[in-house]
Backbone as CSV, one residue per row, in Angstrom:
resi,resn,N_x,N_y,N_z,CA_x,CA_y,CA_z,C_x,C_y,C_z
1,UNK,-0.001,-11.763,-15.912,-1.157,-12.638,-16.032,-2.012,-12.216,-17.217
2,UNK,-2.129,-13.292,-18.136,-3.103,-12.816,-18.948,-5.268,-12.724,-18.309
3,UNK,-5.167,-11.627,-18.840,-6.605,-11.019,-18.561,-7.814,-10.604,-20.006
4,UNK,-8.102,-12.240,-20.732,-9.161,-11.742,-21.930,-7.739,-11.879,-23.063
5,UNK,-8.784,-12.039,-24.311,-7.831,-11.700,-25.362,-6.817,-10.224,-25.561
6,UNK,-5.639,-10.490,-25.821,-5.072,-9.292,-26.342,-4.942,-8.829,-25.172
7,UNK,-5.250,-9.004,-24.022,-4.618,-8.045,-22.644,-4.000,-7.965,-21.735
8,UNK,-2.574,-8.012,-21.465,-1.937,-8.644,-20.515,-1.380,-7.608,-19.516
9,UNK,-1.170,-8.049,-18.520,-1.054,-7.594,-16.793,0.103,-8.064,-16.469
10,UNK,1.267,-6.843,-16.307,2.254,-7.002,-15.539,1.995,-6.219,-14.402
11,UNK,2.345,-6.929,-13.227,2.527,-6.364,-12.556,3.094,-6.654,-11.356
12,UNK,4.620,-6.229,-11.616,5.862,-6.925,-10.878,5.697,-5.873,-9.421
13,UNK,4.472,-4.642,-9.326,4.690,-3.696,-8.125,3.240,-3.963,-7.950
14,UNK,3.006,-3.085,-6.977,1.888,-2.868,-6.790,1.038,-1.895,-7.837
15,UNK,1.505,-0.972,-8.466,0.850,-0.848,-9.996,1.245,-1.478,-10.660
16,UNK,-0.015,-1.779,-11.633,-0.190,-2.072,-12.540,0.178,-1.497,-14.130
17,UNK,0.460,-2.633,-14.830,1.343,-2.075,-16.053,0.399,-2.830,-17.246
18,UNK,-0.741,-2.619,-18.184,-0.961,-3.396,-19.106,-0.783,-3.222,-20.745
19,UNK,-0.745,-3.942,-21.161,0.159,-4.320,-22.218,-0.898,-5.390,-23.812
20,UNK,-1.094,-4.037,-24.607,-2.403,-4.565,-25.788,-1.745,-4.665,-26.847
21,UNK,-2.228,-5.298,-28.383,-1.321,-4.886,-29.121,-2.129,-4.566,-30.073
22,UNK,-1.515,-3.233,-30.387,-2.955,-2.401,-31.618,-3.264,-3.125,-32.594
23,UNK,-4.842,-2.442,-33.024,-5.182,-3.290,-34.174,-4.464,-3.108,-35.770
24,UNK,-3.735,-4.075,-36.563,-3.011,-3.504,-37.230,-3.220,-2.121,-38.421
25,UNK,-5.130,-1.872,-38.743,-5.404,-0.280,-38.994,-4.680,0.257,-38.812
26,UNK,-4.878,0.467,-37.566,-4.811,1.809,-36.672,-3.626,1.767,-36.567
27,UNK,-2.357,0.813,-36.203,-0.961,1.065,-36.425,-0.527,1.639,-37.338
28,UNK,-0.701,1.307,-38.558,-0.886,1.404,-39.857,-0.781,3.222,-40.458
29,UNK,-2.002,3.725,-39.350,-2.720,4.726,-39.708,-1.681,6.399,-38.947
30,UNK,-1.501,5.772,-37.873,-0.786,5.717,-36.640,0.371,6.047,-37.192
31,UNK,1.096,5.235,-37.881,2.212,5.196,-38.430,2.606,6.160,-39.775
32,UNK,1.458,6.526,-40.194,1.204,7.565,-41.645,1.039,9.057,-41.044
33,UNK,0.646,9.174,-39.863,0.491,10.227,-39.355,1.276,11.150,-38.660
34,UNK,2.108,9.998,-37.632,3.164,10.560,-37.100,4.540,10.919,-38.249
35,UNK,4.519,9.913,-39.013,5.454,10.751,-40.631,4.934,12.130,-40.751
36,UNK,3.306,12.286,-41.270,3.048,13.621,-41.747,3.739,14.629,-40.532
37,UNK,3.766,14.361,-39.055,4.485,15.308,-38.399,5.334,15.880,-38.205
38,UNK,6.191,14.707,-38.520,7.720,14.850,-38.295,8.188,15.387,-39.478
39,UNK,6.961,15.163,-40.884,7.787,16.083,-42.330,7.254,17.547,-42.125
40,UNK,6.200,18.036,-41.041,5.410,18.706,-41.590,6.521,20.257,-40.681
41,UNK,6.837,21.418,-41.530,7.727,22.193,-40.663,7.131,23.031,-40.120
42,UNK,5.736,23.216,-40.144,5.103,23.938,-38.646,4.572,23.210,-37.903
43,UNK,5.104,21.605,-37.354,4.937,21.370,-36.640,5.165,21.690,-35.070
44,UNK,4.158,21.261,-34.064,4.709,22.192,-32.522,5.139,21.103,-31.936
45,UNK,6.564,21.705,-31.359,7.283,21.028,-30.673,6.841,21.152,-29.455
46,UNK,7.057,20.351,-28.753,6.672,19.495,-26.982,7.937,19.628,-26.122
47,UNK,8.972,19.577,-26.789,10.416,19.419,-26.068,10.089,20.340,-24.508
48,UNK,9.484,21.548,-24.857,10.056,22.086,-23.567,9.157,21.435,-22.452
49,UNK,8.394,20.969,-22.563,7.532,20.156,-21.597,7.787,19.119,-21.377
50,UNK,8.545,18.176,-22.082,8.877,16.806,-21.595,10.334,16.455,-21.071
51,UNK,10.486,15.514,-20.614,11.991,15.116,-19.269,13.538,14.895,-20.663
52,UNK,12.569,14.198,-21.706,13.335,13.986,-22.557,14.533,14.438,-22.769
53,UNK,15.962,13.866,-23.444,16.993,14.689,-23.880,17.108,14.370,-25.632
54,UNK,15.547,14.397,-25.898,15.315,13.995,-27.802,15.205,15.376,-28.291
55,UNK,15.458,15.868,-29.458,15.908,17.372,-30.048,14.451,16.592,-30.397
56,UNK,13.775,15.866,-31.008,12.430,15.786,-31.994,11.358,14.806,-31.196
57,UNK,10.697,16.285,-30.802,8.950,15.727,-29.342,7.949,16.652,-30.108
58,UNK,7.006,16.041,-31.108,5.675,16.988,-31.387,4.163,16.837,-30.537
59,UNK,3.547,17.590,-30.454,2.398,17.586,-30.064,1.401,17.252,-31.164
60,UNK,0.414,15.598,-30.917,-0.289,16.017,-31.401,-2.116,16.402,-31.080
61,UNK,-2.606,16.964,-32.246,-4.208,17.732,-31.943,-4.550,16.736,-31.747
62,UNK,-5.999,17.426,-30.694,-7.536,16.138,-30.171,-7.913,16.010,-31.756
63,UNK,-7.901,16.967,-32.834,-8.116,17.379,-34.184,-7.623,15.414,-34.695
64,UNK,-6.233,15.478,-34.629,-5.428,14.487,-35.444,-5.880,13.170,-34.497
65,UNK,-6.244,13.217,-33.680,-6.479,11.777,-32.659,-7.970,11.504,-32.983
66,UNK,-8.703,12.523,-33.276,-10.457,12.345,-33.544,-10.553,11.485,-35.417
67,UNK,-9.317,12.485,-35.750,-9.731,11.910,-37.499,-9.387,10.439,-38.139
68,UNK,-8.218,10.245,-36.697,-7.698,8.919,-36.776,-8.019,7.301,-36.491
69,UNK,-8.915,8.201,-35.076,-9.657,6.855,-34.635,-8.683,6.667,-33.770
70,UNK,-7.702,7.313,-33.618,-6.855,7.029,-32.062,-7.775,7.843,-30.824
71,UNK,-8.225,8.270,-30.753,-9.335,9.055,-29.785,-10.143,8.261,-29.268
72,UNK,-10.878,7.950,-29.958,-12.019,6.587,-28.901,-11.202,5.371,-28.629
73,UNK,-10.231,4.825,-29.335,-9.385,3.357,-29.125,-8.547,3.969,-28.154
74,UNK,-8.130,4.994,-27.497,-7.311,5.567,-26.414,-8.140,5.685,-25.210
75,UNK,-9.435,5.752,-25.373,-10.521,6.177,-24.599,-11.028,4.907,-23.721
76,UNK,-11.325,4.074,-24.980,-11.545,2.182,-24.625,-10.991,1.905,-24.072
77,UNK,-9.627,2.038,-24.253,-8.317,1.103,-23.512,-8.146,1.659,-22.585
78,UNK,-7.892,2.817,-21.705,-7.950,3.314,-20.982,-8.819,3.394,-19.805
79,UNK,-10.212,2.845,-20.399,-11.419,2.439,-19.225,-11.003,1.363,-18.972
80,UNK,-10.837,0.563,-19.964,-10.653,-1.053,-19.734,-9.410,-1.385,-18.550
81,UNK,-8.744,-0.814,-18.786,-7.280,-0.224,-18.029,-7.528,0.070,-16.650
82,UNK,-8.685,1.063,-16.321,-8.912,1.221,-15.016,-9.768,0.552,-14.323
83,UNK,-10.952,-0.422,-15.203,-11.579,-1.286,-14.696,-11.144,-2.670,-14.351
84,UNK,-9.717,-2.598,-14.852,-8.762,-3.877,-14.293,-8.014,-3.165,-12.844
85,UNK,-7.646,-1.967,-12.831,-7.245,-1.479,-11.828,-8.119,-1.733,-10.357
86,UNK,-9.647,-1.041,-10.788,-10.538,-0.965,-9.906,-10.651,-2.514,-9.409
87,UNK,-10.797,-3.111,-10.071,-10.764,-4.660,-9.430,-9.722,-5.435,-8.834
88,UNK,-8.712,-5.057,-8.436,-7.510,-4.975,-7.476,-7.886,-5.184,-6.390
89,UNK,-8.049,-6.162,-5.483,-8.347,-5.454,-4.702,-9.287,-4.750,-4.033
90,UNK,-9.736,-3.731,-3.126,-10.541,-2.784,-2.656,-10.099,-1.482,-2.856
91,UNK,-9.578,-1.519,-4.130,-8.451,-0.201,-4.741,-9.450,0.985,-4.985
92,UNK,-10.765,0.739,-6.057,-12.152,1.548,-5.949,-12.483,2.144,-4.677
93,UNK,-12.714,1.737,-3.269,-12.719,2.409,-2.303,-11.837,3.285,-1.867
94,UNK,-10.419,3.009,-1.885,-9.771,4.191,-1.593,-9.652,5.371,-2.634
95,UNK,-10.055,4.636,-4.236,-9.795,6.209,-4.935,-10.962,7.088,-4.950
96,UNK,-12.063,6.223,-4.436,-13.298,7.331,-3.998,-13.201,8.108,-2.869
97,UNK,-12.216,7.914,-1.594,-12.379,8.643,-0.894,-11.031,9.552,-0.937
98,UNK,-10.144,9.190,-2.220,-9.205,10.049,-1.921,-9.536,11.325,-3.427
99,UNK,-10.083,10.763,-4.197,-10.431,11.893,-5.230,-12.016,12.336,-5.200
100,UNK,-11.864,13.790,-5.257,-13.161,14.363,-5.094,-13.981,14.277,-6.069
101,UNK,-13.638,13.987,-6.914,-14.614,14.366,-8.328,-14.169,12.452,-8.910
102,UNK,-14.130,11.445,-8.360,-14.289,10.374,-8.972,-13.484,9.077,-8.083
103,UNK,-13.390,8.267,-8.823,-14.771,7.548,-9.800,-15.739,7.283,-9.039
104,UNK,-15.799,7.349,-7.930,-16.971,6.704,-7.337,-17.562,5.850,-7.958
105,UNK,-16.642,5.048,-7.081,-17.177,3.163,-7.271,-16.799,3.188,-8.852
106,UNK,-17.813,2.639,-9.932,-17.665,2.508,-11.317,-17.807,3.163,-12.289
107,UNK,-18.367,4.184,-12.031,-19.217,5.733,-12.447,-18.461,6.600,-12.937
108,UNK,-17.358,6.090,-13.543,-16.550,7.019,-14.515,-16.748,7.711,-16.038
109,UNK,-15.995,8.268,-16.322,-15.371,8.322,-18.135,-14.318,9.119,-18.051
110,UNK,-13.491,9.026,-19.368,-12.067,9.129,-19.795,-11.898,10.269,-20.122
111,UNK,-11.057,10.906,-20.162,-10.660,11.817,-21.392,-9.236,11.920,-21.641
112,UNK,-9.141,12.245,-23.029,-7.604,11.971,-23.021,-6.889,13.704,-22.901
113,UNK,-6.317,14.107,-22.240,-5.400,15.370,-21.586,-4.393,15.858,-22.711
114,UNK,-3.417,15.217,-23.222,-2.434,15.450,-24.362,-1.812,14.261,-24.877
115,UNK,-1.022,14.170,-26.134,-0.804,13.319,-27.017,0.685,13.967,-27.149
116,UNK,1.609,13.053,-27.794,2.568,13.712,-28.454,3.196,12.293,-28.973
117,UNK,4.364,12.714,-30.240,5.511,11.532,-30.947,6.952,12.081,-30.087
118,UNK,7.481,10.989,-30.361,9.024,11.244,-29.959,9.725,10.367,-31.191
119,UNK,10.674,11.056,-31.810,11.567,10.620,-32.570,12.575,10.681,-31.843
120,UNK,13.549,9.631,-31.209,14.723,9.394,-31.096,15.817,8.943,-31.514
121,UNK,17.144,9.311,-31.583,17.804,9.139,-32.563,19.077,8.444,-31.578
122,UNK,20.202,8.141,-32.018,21.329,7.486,-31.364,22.043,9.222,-30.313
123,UNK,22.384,8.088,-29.250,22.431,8.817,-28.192,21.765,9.743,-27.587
124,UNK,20.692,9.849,-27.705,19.066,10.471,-26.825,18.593,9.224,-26.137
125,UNK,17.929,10.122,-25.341,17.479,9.330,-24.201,16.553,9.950,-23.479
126,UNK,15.616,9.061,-22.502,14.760,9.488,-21.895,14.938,9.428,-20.318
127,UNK,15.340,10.708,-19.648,15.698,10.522,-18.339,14.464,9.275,-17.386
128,UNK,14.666,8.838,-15.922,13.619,8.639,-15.153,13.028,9.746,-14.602
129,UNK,11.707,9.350,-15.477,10.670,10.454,-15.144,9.351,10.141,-15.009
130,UNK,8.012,10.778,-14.499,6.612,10.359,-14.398,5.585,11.638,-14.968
131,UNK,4.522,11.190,-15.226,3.275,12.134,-15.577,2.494,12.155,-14.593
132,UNK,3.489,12.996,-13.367,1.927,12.699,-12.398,0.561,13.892,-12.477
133,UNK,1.161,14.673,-13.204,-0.110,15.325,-13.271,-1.147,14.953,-13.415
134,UNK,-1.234,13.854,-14.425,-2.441,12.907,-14.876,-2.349,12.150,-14.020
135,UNK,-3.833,11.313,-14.049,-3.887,9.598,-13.504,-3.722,8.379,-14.433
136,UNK,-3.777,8.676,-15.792,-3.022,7.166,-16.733,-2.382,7.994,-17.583
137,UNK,-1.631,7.170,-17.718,-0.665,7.814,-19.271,-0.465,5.930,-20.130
138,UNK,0.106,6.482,-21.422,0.551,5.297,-22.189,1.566,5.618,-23.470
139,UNK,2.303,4.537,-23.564,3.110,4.899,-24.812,2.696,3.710,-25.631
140,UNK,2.726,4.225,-27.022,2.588,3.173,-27.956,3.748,3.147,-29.188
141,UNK,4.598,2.101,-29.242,5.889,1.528,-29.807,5.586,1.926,-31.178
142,UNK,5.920,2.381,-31.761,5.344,2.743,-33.492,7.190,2.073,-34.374
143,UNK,8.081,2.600,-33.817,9.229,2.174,-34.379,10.686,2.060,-33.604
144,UNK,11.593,0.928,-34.351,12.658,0.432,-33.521,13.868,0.497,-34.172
145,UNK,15.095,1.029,-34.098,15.791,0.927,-35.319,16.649,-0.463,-35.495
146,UNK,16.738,-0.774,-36.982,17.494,-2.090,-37.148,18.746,-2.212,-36.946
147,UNK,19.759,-0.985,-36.656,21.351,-1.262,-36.968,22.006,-0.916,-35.571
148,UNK,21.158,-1.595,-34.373,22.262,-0.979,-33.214,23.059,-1.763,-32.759
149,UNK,23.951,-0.864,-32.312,25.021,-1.589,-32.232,25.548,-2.773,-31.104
150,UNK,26.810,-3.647,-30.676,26.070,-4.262,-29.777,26.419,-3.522,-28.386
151,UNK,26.479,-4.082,-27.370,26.233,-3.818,-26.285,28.342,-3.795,-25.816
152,UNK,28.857,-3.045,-25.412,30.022,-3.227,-25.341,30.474,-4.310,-24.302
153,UNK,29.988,-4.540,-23.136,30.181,-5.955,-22.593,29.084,-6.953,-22.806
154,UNK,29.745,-8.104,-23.531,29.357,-9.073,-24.341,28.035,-9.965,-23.159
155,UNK,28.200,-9.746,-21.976,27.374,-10.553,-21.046,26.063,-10.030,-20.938
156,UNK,26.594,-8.549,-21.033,25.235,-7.658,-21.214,23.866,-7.793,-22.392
157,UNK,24.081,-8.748,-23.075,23.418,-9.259,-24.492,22.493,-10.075,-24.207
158,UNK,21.111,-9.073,-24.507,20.070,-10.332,-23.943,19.612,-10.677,-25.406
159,UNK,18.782,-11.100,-25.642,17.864,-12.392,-26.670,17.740,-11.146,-27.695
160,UNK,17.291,-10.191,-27.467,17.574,-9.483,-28.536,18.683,-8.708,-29.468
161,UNK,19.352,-9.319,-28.941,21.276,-8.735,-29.218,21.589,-7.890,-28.847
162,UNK,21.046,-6.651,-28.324,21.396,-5.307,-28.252,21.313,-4.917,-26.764
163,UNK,21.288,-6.288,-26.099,20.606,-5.904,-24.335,19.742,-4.794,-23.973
164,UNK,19.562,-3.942,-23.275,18.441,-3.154,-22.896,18.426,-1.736,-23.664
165,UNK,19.893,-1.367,-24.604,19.876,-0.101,-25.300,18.241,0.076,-26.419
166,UNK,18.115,1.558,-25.988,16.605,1.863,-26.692,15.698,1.102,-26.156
167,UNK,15.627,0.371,-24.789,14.476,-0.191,-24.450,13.707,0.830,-23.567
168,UNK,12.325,0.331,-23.455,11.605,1.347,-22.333,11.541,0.313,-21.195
169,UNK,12.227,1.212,-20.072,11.855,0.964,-18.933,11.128,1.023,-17.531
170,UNK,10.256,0.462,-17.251,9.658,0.949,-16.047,10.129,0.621,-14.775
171,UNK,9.974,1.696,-13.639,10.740,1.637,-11.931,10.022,1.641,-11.237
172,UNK,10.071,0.518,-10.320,9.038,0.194,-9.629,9.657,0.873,-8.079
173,UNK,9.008,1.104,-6.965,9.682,1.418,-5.959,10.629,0.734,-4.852
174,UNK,11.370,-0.042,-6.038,12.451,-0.886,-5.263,12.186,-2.131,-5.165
175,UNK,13.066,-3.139,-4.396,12.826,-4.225,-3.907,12.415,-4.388,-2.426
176,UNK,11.178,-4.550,-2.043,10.585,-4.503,-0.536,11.397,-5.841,-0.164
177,UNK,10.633,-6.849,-0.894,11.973,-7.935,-0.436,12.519,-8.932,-1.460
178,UNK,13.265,-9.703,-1.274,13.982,-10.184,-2.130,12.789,-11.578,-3.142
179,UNK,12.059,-11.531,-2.442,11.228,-12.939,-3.402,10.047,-12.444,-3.903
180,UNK,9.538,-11.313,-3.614,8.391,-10.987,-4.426,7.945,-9.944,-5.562
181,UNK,8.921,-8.869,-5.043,8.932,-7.610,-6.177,10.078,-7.879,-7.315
182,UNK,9.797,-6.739,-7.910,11.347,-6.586,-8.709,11.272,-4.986,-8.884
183,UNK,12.911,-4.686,-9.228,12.652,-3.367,-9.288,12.725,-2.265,-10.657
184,UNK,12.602,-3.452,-11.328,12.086,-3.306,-13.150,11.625,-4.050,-14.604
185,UNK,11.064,-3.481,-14.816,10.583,-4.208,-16.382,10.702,-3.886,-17.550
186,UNK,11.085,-4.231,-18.462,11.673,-3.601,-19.518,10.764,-3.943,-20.355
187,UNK,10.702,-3.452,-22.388,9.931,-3.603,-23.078,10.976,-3.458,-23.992
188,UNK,11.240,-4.184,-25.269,12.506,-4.193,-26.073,11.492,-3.980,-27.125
189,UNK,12.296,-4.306,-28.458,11.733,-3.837,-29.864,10.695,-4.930,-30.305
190,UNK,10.388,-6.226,-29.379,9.288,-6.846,-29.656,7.907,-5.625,-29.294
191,UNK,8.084,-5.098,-28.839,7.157,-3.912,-28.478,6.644,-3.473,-29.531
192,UNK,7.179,-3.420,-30.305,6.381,-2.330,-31.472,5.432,-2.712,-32.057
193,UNK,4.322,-1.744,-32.234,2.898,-2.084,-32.332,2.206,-2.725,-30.962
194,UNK,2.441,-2.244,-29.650,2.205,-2.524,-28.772,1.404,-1.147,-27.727
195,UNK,0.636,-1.274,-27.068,0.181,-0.274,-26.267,0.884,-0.496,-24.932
196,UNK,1.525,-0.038,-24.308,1.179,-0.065,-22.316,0.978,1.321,-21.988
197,UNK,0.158,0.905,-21.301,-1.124,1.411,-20.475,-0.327,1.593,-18.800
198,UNK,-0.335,2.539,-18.306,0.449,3.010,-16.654,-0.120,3.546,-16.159
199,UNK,0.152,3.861,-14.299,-0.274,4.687,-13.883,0.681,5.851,-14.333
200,UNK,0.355,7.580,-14.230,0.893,8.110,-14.454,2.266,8.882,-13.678
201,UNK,2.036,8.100,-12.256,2.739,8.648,-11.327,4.058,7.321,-11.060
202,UNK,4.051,6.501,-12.190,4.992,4.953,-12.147,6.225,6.099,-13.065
203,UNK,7.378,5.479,-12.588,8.978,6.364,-13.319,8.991,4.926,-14.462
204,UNK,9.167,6.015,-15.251,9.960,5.400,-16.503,10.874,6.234,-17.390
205,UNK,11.939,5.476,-18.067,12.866,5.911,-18.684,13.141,5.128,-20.212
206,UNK,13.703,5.488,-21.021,14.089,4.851,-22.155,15.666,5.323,-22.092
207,UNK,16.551,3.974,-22.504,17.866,4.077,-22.589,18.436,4.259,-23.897
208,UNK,19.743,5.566,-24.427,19.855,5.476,-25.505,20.766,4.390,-26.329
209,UNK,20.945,4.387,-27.287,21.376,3.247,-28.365,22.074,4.184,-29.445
210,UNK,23.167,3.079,-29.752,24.540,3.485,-30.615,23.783,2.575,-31.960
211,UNK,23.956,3.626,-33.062,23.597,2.933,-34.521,22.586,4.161,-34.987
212,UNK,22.791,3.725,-36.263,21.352,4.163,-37.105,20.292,4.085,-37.015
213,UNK,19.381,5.137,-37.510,17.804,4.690,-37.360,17.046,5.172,-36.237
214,UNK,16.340,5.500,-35.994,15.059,5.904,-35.302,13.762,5.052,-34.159
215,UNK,13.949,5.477,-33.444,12.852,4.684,-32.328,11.870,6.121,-32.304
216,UNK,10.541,5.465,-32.348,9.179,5.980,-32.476,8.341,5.802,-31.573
217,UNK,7.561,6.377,-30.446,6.554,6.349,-29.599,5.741,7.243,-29.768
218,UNK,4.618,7.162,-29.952,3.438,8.031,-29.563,2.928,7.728,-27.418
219,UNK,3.003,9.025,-27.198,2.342,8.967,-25.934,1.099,9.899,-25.765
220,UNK,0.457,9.318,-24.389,-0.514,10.289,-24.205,-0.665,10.400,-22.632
221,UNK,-1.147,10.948,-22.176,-1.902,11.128,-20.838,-3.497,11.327,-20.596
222,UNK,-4.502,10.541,-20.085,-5.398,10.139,-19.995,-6.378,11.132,-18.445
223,UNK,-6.987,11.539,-18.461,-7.747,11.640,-16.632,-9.009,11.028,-16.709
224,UNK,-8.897,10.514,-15.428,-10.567,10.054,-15.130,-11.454,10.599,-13.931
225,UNK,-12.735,10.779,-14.588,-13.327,11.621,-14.365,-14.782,10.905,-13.700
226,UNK,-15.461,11.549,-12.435,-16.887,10.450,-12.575,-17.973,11.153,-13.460
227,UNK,-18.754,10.298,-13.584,-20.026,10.940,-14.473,-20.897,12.017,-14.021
228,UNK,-20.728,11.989,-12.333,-21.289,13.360,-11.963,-20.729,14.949,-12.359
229,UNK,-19.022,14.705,-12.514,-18.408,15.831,-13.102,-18.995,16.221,-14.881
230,UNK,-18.738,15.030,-15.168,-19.152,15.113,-16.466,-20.207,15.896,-16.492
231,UNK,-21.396,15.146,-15.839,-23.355,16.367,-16.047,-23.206,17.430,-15.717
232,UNK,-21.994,17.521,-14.641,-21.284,19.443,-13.905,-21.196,20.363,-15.402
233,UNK,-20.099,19.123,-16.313,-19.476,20.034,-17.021,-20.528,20.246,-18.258
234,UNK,-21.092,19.393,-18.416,-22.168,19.435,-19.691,-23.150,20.509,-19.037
235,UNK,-23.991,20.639,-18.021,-24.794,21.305,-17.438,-24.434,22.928,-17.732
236,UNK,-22.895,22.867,-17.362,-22.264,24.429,-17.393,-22.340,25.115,-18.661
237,UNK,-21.857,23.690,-19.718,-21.668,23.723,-20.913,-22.650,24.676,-21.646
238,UNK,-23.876,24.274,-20.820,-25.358,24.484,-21.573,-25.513,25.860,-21.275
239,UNK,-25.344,26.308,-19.938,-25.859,27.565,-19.558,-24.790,28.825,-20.339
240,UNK,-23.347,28.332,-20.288,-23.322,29.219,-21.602,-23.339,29.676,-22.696
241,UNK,-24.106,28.168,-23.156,-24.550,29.031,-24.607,-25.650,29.865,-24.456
242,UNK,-26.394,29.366,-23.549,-27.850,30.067,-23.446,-27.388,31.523,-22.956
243,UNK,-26.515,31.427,-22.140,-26.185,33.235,-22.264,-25.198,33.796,-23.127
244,UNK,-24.875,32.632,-24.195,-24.286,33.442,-25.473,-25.242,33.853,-26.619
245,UNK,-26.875,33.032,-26.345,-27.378,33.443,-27.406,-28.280,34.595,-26.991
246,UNK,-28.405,34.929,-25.769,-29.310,36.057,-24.965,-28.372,37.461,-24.767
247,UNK,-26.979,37.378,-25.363,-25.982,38.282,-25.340,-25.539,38.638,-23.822
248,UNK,-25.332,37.671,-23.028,-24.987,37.648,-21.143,-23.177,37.483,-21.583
């Protein structure tokens, strides 16, 4: 269902999946940056932390997300994201009484947890896996490669020629019944330059692809927080400087 310009709502489960498409800047910018990573050779690799079977996962800095302007546009989308959530429904009531420190009711803010690129190459792949550590995560499509190959049974060939190879997929928890769920959604190379926005505890996978060329995602993981934690943490914030400048 579309929700406002530029914002659309899948949601074939009971989470929610939404779906923006960056402003072309910031793709742009986005796209100049994650190069500088992937040329740069002290870059830090992520591999051992992620499900992935990609030899090339970097981490990147709050540093590189602040200078970019991906930091607050991750921040935006991400409220916006949960204030479509919160309106579900009576979904706001249960996450107030099931999380201690938020949102209570509307009374949130964001922060974003970690960032990273994935360069994938032919035959890598992304097992089914989730971020539940966090409460949102998102990937954003940066690149798709042009030369894959096709699909070895010819039926298997959807609209984009290449059927679902290198697509991202999301798993929903099955089919409850046959007319209302489904038990996946895919995102092909029309994706690129695209945000979705997840919960972090939804499985997803990316399938690998035969051919040349490179598929590109930037991801991140998001927590939300209520504003009373926030004055906790600013409050704390304060008292130790004041006993860093009194030598405590």
């Amino acid at each position: 269902m579309e929700m406002g310009e530029n914002w659309h709502i899948n949601a074939p489960w009971a989470q929610l999946v939404a779906t923006t498409k960056v402003p072309e800047d910031l793709f742009k910018t986005t796209l100049e940056m994650t190069d500088k990573i992937y040329a740069d050779e002290n870059r830090d690799s992520a591999g051992k932390s992620l499900a992935g079977q990609i030899r090339q996962e970097y981490f990147i800095t709050q540093e590189m997300l602040l200078e970019s302007g991906l930091m607050q546009y991750f921040i935006d989308m991400t409220i916006k994201y949960w204030g479509t959530v919160l309106t579900n429904g009576s979904l706001w009531q249960y996450l107030d009484k099931k999380f201690e420190n938020g949102p209570h009711g509307f009374n949130y803010a964001c922060r974003i947890v970690s960032a990273w690129t994935v360069h994938q190459f032919e035959n890598e792949y992304n097992p089914i896996h989730d971020h539940g550590s966090s409460k949102v995560s998102a990937v954003m499509h940066l690149k798709f490669p042009e030369n894959i190959e096709d699909p070895i049974k010819k039926h298997t060939n959807a609209a984009s020629g290449h059927g679902l190879d290198g697509n991202l997929i999301f798993t929903g928890h099955g089919n409850a019944d046959e007319w209302c769920t489904a038990p996946v959604m895919n995102c092909d190379p029309e994706s690129v330059g695209m945000l979705h926005i997840f919960p972090a505890s939804l499985g997803h996978c990316v399938y690998p692809f035969r051919g040349k060329g490179e598929r590109r995602s930037l991801s991140f993981n998001a927590d939300i927080i209520s504003k009373k934690q926030v004055d906790s943490i600013v409050a704390q914030q304060k008292i130790d400087e004041e006993n860093t400048k009194v030598g405590i």
